[in-house]
N, C-alpha and C positions, 0 to 999 in steps of 0.2 A: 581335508577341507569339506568333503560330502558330509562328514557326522559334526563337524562344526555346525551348518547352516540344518541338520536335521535339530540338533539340538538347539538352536536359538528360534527354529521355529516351532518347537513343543513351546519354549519359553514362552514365547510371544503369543500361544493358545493358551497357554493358561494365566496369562496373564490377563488375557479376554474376559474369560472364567466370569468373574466379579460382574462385567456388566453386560453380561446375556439378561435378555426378558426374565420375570419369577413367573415359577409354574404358574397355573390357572387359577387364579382366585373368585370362586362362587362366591355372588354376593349371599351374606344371611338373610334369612328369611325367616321370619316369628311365624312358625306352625303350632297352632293350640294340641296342646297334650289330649287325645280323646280319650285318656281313661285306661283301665287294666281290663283284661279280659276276666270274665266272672269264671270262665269253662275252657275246659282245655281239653282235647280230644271226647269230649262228650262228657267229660268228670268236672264237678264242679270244684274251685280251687278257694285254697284259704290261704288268707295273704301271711306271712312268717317274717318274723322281725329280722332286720339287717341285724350282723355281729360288730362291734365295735370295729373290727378291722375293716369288716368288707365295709362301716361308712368311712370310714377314713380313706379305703383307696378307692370307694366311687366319688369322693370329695373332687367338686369342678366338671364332674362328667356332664360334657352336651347333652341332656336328656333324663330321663329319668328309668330307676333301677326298682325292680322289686322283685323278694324271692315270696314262692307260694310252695304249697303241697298238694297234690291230690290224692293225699294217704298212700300212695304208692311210691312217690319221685317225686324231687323238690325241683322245681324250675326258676330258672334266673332268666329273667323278661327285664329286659335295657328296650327302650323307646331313644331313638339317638334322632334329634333333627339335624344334624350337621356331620361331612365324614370328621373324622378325629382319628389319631391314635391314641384315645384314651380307650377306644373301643379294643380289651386284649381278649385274645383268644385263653381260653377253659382249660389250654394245654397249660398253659403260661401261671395260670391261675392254680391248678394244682401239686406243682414243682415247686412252687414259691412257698406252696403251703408242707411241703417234705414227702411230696406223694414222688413212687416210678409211675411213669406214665408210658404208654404203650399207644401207638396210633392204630386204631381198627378200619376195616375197609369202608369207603361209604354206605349208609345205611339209607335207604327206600324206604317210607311209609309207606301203610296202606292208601294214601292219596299221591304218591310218586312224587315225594321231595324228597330231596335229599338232603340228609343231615352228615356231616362230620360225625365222625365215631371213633373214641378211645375209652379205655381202660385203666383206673390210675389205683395204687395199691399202698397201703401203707399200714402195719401196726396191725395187720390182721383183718382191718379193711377195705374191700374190694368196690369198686363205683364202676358201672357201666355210663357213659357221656355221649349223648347227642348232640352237637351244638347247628343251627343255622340260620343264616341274616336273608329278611326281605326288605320286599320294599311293595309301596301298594300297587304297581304294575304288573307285578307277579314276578319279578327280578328274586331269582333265590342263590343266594352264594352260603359254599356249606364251612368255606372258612375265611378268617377274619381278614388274611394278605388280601384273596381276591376283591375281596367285596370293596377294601381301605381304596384299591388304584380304580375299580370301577368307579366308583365315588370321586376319587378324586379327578378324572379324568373325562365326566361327566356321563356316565353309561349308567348309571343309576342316579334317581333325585332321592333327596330326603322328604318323608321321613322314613326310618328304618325299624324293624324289629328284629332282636336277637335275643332267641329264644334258645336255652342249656337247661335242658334234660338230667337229673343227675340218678338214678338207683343206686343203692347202698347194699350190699349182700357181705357180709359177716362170714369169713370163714379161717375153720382153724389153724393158729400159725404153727410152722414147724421148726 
């Protein structure tokens, strides 16, 4: 009789389910796009065309994408005004594309942020990755889960920048 009335009262909890409150809904907000940064740690950047693929999977993304060079490392700068899960994490992004990818410990710049840091490998070559999302408060998250529930839960506003470091070093396969 006890595991009868436990079990019709899970039923009746989830039968609940369905008309609980929906999470938090932020109203949107039209935040003007201010532009790309001309410089980036003091190197000036040149803007580098999207690949047919990467516009087809930033197609619908909240905000706006651009990859640059600073003759050393290509950056991928997303301007997002709204949370999303379109926003995917670098890990995510180079798996997809047939790389091993390797997590490295967080990385410190010389101005104490912190970036996400892996390593991803493929075909002989090697990419060091820094990836991190702000916000203009100075809100810095170094990956993409924390920053999605900060957002969604309202501990960060938009708008956001997420900024991916990528260096390429070439070495020989065995």
């Amino acid at each position: 009789m006890r595991n009868l009335f436990i079990f019709l009262t899970a039923c009746v909890l989830a039968a609940g389910i369905p008309f609980l409150p929906k999470p938090l809904d932020f109203p949107t907000v039209e935040i003007p796009f201010p532009g790309w940064p001309s410089h980036f740690e003091g190197k000036s950047l040149k803007k580098l065309q999207l690949s047919e693929a990467e516009k087809r999977f930033y197609r619908n993304f909240p905000g706006h994408i651009a990859k640059f060079t600073d003759g050393k490392q290509v950056l991928i700068i997303r301007w997002v005004n709204r949370e999303t899960r379109k926003l995917h994490s670098v890990k995510e992004c180079f798996k997809s594309f047939g790389y091993q990818v390797r997590i490295l410990p967080l990385w410190v710049d010389n101005e104490g942020k912190r970036w996400g840091s892996l390593k991803a490998i493929k075909n002989g070559e090697e990419a060091l990755i820094h990836e991190r999302i702000f916000d203009n408060d100075g809100k810095n998250f170094s990956d993409v889960s924390a920053w999605y529930w900060a957002a969604r839960l309202g501990k960060t506003v938009a708008p956001w920048w997420a900024i991916t470091t990528v260096k390429f070093r070439d070495f020989p396969s065995n």
